[in-house]
C-alpha positions in Angstrom: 49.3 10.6 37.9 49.4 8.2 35.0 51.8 8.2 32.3 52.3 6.9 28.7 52.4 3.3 29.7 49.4 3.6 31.9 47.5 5.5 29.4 48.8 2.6 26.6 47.7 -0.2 29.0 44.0 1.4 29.5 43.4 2.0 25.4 44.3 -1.5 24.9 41.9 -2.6 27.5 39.1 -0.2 25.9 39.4 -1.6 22.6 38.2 -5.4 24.5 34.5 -6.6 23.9 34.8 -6.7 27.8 35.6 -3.6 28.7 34.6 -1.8 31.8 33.3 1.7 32.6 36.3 3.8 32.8 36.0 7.1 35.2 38.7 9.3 35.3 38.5 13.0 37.0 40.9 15.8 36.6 41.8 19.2 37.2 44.5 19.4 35.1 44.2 22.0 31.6 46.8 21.7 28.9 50.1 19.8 30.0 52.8 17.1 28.7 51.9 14.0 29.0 54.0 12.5 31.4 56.4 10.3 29.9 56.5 12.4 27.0 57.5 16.1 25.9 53.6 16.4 24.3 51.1 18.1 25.7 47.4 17.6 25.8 43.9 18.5 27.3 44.2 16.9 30.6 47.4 15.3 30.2 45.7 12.2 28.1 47.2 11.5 24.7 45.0 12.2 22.0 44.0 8.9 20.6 42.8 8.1 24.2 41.2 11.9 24.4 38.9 11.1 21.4 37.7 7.9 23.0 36.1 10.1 25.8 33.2 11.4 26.9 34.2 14.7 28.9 31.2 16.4 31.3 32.3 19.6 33.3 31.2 19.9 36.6 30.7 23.1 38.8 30.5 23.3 42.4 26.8 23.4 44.3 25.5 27.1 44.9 24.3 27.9 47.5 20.1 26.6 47.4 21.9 23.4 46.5 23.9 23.3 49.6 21.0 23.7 51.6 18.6 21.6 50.0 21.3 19.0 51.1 21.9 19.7 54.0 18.2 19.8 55.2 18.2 16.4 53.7 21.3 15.2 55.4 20.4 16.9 58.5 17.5 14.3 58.7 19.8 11.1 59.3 22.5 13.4 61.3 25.7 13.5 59.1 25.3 17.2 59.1 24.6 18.0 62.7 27.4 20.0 64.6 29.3 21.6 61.5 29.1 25.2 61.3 27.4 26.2 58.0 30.3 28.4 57.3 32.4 25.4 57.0 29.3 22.9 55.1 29.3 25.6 52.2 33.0 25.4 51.6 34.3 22.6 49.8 37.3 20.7 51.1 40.5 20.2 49.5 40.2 16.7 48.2 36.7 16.9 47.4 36.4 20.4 45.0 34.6 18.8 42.4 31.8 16.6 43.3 31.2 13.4 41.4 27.7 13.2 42.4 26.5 15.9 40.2 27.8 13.9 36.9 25.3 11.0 37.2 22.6 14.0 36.9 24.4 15.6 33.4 25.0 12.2 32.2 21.0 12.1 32.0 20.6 15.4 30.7 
């Protein structure tokens, strides 16, 4: 988790003619900033906040699980799990990043 001085450091370097695409993904609703004894969406100060672009994701129902898994199923990656266990989403993965390239679009 990033705190003040990280968050400092990455609105300096977004201010630079240079500056790169900055991702970030969280979970995390109203909280203090670490660092601080402020609270914020996300746990981003708010000068950093209003730089962003913030897209909400949602988990894949159930058509879209199987439209990707008869895909997958084509090059192997999803032979052998049971489809119990392909419909649930794992722990570090409850979010997927894949959908936001598709909202970003939109």
């Amino acid at each position: 988790m990033l705190d003040i001085e990280c968050f400092s450091f990455l609105n300096r370097g977004l201010e630079s003619d240079m500056a790169p695409v900055l991702i970030m993904a969280t979970n995390r609703g109203i909280t203090r900033i670490r660092g601080t004894s402020y609270k914020s969406p996300h746990g981003i100060p708010i000068d950093l906040l209003d730089r962003l672009v913030i897209i909400s994701t949602s988990p894949y129902n159930e058509k879209e699980t199987k439209q990707i898994l008869k895909i997958r199923s084509g090059r192997g990656s999803a032979a052998g799990v049971p489809v119990a266990q392909r419909l649930e989403p794992s722990p570090r993965k409850q979010e997927d990043p894949g959908s936001i390239p598709g909202q970003v679009r939109s």
